[in-house]
SEGU-42936 format. One record per residue (C-alpha): residue in three letters; y negated, z negated, x. Coordinates in steps of 0.02 Angstrom, whole numbers, padded with zeros to 5 digits, always signed. Layout:
ALAYZX ...
end
This chain:
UNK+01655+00584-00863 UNK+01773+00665-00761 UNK+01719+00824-00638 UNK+01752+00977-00745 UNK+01639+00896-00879 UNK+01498+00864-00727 UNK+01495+01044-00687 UNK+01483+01122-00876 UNK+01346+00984-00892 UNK+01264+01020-00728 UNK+01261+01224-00774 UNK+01181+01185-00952 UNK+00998+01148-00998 UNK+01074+00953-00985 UNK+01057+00977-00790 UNK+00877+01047-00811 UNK+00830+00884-00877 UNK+00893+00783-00723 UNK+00836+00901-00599 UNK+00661+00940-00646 UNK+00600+00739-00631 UNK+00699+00725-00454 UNK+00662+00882-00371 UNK+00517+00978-00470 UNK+00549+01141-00589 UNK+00542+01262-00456 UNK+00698+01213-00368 UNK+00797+01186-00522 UNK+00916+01331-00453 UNK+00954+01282-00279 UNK+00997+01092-00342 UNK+01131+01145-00477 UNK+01217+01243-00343 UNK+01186+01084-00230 UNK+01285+00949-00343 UNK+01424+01089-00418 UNK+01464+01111-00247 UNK+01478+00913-00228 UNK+01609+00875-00386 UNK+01710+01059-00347 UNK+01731+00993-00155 UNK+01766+00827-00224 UNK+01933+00870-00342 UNK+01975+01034-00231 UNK+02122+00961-00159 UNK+02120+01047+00022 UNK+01971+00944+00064 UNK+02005+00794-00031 UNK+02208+00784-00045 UNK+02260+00710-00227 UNK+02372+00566-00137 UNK+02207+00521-00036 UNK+02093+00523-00159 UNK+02168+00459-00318 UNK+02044+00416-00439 UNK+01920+00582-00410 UNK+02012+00665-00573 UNK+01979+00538-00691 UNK+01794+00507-00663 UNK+01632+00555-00555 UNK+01478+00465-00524 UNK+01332+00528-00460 UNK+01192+00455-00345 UNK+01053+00481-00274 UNK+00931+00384-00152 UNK+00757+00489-00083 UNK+00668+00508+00096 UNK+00524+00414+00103 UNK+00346+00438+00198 UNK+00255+00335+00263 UNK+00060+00343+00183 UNK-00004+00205+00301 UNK+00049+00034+00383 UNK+00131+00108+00536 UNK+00239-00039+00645 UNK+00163-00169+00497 UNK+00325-00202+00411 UNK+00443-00314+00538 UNK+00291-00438+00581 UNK+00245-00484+00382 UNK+00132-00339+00334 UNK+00067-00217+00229 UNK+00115-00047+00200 UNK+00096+00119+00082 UNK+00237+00234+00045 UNK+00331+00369-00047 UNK+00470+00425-00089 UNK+00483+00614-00083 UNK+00590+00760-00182 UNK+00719+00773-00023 UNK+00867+00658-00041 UNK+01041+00604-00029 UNK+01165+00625-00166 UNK+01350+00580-00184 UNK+01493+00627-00315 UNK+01572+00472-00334 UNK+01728+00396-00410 UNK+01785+00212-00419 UNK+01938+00161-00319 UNK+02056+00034-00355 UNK+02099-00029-00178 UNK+01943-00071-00062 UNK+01942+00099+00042 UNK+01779+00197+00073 UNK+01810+00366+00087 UNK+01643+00441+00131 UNK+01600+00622+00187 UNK+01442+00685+00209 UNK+01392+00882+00255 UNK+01382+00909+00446 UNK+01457+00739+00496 UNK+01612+00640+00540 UNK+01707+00565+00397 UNK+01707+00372+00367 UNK+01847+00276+00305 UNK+01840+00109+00311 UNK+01943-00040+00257 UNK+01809-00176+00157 UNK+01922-00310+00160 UNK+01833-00316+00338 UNK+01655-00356+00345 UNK+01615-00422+00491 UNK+01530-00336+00625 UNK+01599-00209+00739 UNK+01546-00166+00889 UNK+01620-00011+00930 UNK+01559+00054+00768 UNK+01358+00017+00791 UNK+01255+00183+00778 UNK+01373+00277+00639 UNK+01386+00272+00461 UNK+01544+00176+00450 UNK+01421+00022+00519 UNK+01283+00054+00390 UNK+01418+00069+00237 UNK+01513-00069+00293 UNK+01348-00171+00334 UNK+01311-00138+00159 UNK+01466-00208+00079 UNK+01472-00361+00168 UNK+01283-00398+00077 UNK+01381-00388-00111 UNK+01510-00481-00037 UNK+01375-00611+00038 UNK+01292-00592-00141 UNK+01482-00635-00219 UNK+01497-00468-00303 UNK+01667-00414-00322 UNK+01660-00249-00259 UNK+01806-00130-00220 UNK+01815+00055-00154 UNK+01739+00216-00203 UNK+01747+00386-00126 UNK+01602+00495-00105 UNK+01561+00666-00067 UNK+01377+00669+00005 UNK+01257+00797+00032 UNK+01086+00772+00123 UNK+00904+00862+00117 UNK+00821+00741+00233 UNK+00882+00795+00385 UNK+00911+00674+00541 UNK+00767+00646+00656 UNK+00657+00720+00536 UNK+00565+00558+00515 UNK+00588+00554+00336 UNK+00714+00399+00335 UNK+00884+00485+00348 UNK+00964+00320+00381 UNK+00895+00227+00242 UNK+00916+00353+00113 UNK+01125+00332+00192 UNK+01113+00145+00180 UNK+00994+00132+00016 UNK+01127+00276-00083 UNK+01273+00165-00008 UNK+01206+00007-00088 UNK+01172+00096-00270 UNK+01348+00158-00272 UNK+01395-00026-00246 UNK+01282-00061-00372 UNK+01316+00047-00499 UNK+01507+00017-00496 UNK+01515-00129-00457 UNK+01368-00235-00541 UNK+01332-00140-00688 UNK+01160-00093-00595 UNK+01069-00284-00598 UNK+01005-00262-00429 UNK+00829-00252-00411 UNK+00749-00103-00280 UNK+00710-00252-00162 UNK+00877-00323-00159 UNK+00961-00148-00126 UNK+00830-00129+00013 UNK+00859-00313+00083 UNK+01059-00260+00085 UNK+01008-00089+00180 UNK+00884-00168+00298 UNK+01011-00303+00342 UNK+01154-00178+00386 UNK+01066-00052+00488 UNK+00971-00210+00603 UNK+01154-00294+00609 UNK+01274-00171+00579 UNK+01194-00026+00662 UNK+01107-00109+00773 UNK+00929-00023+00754 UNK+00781-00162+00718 UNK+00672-00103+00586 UNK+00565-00180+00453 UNK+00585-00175+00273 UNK+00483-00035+00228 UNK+00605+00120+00235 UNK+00704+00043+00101 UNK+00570-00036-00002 UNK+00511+00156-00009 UNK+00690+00227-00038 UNK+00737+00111-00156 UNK+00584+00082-00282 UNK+00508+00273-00298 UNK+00341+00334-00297 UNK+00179+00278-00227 UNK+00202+00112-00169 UNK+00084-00019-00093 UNK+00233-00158-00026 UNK+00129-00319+00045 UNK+00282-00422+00151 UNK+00211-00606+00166 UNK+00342-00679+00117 UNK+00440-00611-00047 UNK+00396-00439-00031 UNK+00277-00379-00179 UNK+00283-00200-00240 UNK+00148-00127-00320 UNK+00160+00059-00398 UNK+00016+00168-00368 UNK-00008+00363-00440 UNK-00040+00472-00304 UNK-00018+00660-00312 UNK-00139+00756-00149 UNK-00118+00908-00249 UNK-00237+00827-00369 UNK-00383+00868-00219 UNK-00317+01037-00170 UNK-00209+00944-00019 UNK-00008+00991+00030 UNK+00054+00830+00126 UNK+00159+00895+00268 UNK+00265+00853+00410 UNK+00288+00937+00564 UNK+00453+00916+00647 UNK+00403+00917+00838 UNK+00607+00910+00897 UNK+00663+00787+01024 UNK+00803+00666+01009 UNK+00799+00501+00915 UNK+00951+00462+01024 UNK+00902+00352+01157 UNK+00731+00267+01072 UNK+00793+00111+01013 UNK+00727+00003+01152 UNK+00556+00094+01099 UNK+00561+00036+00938 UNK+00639-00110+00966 UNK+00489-00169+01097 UNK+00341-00172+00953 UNK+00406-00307+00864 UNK+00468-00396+00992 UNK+00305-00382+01100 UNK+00203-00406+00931 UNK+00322-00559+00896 UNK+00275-00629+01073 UNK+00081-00630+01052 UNK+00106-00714+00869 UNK+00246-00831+00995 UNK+00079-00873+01083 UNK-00003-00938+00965 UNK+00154-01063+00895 UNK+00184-00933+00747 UNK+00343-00831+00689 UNK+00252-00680+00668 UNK+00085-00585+00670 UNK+00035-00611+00487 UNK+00085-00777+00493 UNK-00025-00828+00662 UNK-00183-00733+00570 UNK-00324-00606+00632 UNK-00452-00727+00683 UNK-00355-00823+00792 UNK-00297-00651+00917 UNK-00492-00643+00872 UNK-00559-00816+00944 UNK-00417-00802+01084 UNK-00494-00631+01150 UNK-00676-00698+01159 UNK-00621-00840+01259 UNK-00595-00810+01459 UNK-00472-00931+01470 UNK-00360-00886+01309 UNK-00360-00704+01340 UNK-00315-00728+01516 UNK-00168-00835+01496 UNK-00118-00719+01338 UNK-00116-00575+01466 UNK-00003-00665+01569 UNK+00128-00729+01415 UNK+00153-00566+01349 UNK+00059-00426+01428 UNK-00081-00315+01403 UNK+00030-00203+01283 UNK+00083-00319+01156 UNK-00113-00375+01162 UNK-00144-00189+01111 UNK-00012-00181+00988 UNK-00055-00341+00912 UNK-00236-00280+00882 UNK-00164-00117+00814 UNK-00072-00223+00675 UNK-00216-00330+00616 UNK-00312-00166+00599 UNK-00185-00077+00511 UNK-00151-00198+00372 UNK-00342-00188+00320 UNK-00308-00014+00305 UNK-00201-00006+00184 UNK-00304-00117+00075 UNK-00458+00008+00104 UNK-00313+00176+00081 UNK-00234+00084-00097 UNK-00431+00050-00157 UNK-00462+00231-00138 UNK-00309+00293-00221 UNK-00345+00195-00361 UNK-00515+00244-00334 UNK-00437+00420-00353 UNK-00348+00392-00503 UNK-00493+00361-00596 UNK-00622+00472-00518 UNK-00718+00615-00618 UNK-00669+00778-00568 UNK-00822+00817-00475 UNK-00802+00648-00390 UNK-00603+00677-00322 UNK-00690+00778-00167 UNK-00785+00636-00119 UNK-00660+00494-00124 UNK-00503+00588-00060 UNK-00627+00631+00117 UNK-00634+00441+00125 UNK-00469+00426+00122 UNK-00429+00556+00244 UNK-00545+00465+00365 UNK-00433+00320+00349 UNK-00263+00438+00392 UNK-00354+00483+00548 UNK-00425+00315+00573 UNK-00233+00235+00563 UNK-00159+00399+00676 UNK-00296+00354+00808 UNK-00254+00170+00812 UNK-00073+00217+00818 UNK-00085+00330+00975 UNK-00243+00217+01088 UNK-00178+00042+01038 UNK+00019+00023+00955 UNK+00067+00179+01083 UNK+00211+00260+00985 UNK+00168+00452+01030 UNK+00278+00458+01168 UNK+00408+00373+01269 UNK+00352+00287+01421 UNK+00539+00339+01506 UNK+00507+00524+01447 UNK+00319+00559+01515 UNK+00378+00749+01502 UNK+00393+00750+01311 UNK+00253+00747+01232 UNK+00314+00826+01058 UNK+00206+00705+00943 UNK+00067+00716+01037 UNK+00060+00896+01059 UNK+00077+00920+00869 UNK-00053+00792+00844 UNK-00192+00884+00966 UNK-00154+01075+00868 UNK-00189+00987+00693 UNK-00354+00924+00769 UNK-00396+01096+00845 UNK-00337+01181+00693 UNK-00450+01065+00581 UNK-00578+01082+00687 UNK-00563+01274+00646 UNK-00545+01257+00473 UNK-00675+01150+00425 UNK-00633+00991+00484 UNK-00589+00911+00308 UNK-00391+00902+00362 UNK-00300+00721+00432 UNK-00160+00682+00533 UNK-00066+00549+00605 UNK+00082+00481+00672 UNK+00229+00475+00555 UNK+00356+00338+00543 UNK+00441+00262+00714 UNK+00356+00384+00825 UNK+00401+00419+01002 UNK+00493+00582+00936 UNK+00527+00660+00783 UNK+00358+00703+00656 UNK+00171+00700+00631 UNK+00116+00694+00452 UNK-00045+00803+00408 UNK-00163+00834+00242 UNK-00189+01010+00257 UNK-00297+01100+00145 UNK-00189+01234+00004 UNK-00323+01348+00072 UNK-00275+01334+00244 UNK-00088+01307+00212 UNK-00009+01457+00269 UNK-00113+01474+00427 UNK-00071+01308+00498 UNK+00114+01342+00441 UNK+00113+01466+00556 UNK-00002+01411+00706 UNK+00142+01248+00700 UNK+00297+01361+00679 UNK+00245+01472+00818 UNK+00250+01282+00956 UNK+00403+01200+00853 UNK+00501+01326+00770 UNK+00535+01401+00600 UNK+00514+01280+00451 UNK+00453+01145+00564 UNK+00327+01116+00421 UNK+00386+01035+00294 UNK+00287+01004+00123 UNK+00312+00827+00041 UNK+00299+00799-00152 UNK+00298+00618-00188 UNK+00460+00593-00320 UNK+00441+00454-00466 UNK+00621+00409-00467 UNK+00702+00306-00331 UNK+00882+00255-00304 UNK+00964+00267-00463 UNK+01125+00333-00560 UNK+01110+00491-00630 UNK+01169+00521-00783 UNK+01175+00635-00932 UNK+01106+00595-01109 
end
């Protein structure tokens, strides 16, 4: 339907049905504004000039693709793994409308507009670390798939806010590939597929390595437990830490994302190296028990030392551990799911010992807390010793850990609803106002919205 008809929808109890399952009923108010603000911006033509944008007054799309956190399976993804995730209530959303020529015409709140020509998908250079590389990374996997895609133009707004460590990126890349979707292929690609498309553009196109589990997350919704030997397998899990009086939170620490790349792009390689070892592609593939037999033996351990250092030994033992972990976390959630009242205590404490268990591992053995060419920042780390203090003072039923990448950005913590407030502000008084954020887990991952 065309843009007026979005915004008398959107202002009626029509929108209260599409905002309520995305976002929760309390913010109801704040997303109507959100999206009216999207389709008036999109046919006011100041901003988007008629003879620019021809097709936005005849009809609008809309599209959405969430943040994602990570539950547990940090730095398992890119070497085979296992992971849990969720997609969360902050997201990216476009007003959209079909072009007939194949033009992008993307803007987004707060950055840099992209136009870009599809006809062109190859890889440019000049263009790696921008959007134009992720959206046109993301075309060229239709065009690989044989879609026959054309333009669109978008106007974009974003609650997961860069560096936040929610997954701004692949909320850009996983909302890109929907639109493509949506208009293109009548909406027969499956979440895996849309994240496969994503991954590939931001590791080529962008040129950030990363695994698979961003989009996975992004793409499918919910609670996820995503295994990746080999095609990956998604398995939906219920998971609400309200349920045992818990706010999941993350704690922006600051620092720039910027100039980590070669930090993140070092675990997999070094990871890689120690499976490389032992004749095998990746970790998963080259199997605990032989890093296992290799460190009992004088001989093998020295030589490993030697191939690929005592880091990537570290990290590789950080990986083994972490993928039994999130068998033991997704056997307690559905432990959770079907405990007694009087029993969800009980299990949830196990599963916070398994948060802290994974953020320990993450900081002694992967070593993703801080940059080893920034000794000075120590953001993550910081943030990750005043949780422990705090919990410390509050009980001690509370978890924290690493979240995402690492090296800057956020911790995630379970914090008590007791204790919520007080750790809100011991954290805001270090990092700043609102650098607590509160998570709720969203059902609904990258889809068309529409209106019944």
């Amino acid at each position: 339907m065309n843009g007026n008809a979005w915004i008398t929808a959107l202002n009626s109890a029509q929108g209260d049905k599409i905002f309520t399952p995305l976002y929760g009923a309390g913010e109801i108010g704040q997303h109507r504004s959100r999206y009216i603000k999207l389709v008036e911006d999109l046919l006011d033509n100041t901003i988007f000039p008629e003879k620019t944008f021809p097709e936005t007054h005849e009809a609008v799309r809309f599209f959405t693709a969430p943040g994602r956190t990570e539950l547990g399976g940090n730095h398992t993804d890119h070497n085979c793994g296992k992971v849990l995730a969720a997609s969360v209530q902050l997201d990216a959303v476009a007003a959209t409308a079909p072009r007939k020529d194949n033009r992008i015409l993307f803007r987004s709140t707060g950055f840099p507009d992209v136009s870009i020509d599809i006809t062109d998908t190859s890889v440019h250079n000049e263009e790696k670390g921008t959007a134009q590389a992720l959206i046109r990374g993301v075309a060229a996997g239709f065009a690989e798939r044989c879609v026959p895609i054309r333009g669109w133009t978008a106007n974009a707004g974003s609650t997961v806010l860069p560096g936040s460590g929610l997954s701004s990126s692949a909320a850009l890349e996983v909302l890109a590939a929907k639109i493509f979707d949506g208009l293109y292929s009548g909406g027969a690609m499956t979440p895996i597929e849309l994240a496969e498309i994503a991954q590939k553009a931001e590791n080529h196109y962008y040129g950030k390595p990363s695994g698979l589990m961003d989009q996975a997350a992004s793409a499918s919704g919910g609670a996820v437990a995503i295994d990746f030997a080999g095609e990956p397998v998604v398995t939906r899990i219920e998971f609400d830490p309200a349920q045992a009086g818990y706010a999941l939170c993350v704690v922006n620490t600051g620092g720039s994302h910027a100039d980590l790349t070669p930090d993140y792009g070092a675990i997999p390689m070094e990871m890689r190296s120690v499976a490389g070892f032992f004749g095998s592609p990746n970790l998963r593939a080259a199997g605990q028990e032989t890093l296992v037999q290799a460190l009992a033996e004088d001989k093998q351990i020295r030589a490993l030392r030697v191939y690929c250092g005592d880091r990537a030994i570290l990290r590789a033992m950080h990986f083994f551990d972490e993928n039994e972990r999130v068998d033991a976390m997704h056997k307690v959630l559905e432990a959770l799911n079907k405990a007694n009242p009087h029993e969800i205590s009980g299990v949830f404490d196990t599963f916070l010992e398994l948060v802290n268990k994974s953020g320990a591992s993450s900081w002694e053995f992967l070593q993703n807390i801080a940059s080893p060419r920034s000794p000075k920042e120590q953001g993550l780390a910081l943030a990750l010793g005043l949780t422990r203090r705090f919990g410390l003072r509050a009980g001690g039923k509370i978890a924290c850990r690493v979240h995402g990448g690492g090296f800057a950005g956020t911790i995630q913590a379970y914090i008590p609803y007791t204790h919520l407030d007080d750790y809100k502000l011991a954290m805001e008084a270090v990092f700043g106002f609102n650098a607590v954020t509160v998570l709720k887990i969203r059902s609904i991952g990258a889809a068309e919205i529409t209106i019944s």
